[in-house]
C-alpha positions in Angstrom: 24.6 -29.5 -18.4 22.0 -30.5 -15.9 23.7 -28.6 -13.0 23.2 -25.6 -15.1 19.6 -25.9 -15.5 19.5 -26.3 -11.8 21.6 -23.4 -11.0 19.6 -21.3 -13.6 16.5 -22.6 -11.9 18.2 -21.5 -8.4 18.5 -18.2 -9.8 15.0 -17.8 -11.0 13.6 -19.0 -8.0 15.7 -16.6 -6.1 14.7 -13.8 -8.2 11.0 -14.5 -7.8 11.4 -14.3 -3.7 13.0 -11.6 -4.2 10.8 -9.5 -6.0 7.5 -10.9 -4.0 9.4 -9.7 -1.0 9.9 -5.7 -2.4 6.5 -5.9 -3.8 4.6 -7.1 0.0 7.2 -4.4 1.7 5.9 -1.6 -1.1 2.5 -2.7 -0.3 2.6 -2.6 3.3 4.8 1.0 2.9 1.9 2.4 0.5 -1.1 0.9 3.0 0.9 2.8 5.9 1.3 6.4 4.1 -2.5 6.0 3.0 -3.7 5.3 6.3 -1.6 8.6 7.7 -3.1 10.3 4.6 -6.8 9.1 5.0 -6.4 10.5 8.6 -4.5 13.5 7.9 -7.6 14.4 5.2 -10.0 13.6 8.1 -8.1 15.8 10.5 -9.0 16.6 14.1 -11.8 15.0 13.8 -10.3 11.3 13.3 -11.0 8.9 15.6 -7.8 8.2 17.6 -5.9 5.2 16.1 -8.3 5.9 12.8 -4.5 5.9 10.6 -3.7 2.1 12.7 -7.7 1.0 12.1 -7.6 1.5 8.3 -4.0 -0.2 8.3 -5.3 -2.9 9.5 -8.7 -3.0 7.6 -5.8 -3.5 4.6 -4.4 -6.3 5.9 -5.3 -9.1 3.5 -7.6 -6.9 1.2 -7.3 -5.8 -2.5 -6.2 -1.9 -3.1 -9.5 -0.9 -4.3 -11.3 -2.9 -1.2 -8.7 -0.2 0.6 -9.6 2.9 -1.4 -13.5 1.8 -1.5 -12.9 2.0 3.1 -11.3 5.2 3.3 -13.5 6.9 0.8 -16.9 5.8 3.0 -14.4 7.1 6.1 -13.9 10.4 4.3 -17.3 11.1 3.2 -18.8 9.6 6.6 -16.8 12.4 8.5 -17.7 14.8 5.7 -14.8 15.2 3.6 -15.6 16.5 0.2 -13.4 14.3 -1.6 -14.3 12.6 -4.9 -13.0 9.0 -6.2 -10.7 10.4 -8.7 -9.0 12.4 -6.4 -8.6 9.5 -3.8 -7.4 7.0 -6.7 -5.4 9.8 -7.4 -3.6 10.1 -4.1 -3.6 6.2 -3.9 -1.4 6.3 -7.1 0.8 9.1 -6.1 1.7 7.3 -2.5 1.8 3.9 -4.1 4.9 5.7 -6.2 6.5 6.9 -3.2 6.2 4.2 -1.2 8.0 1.9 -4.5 10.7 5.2 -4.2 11.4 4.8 -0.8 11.7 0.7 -0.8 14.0 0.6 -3.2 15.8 3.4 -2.2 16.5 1.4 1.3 17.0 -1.8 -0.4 
């Protein structure tokens, strides 16, 4: 009986580093097509390596701390873009990114 609490524990655990592992490679996938988005919005005007500079910047940081950077960026280098748009955007590449993840996993 005990070995199959163990196992069952095994299993959980297992499960958990699993699932932490998908959700830090969606993360770092969604950061990555953000930061070509943020630059792509920005366009010729982007500083070169802005797309690497932002990835970076969301190395460690919340999503909003991330959306909050690029939206300064975009305004700063006058984009008319509003917050609802950019959260927005945010969602739709944070979908994608989940999409394409999985869909290599």
């Amino acid at each position: 009986m005990e070995e199959s609490f163990k196992d069952r524990e095994h299993q959980f655990e297992a499960k958990f580093a699993h699932d932490e592992e998908l959700r830090f490679k969606i993360i770092a996938h969604r950061n990555k097509l953000f930061a070509a988005w943020a630059a792509g919005q920005i366009g010729a005007a982007a500083p070169a390596g802005y797309a690497d500079t932002l990835l970076q910047f969301a190395f460690g940081r919340s999503a909003s701390d991330l959306i909050h950077q690029a939206l300064h960026d975009l305004q700063s280098h006058g984009v008319a873009i509003t917050d609802g748009k950019l959260h927005k955007a945010f969602d739709q590449l944070t979908q994608q990114a989940e999409a394409e993840v999985m869909a290599a996993s």
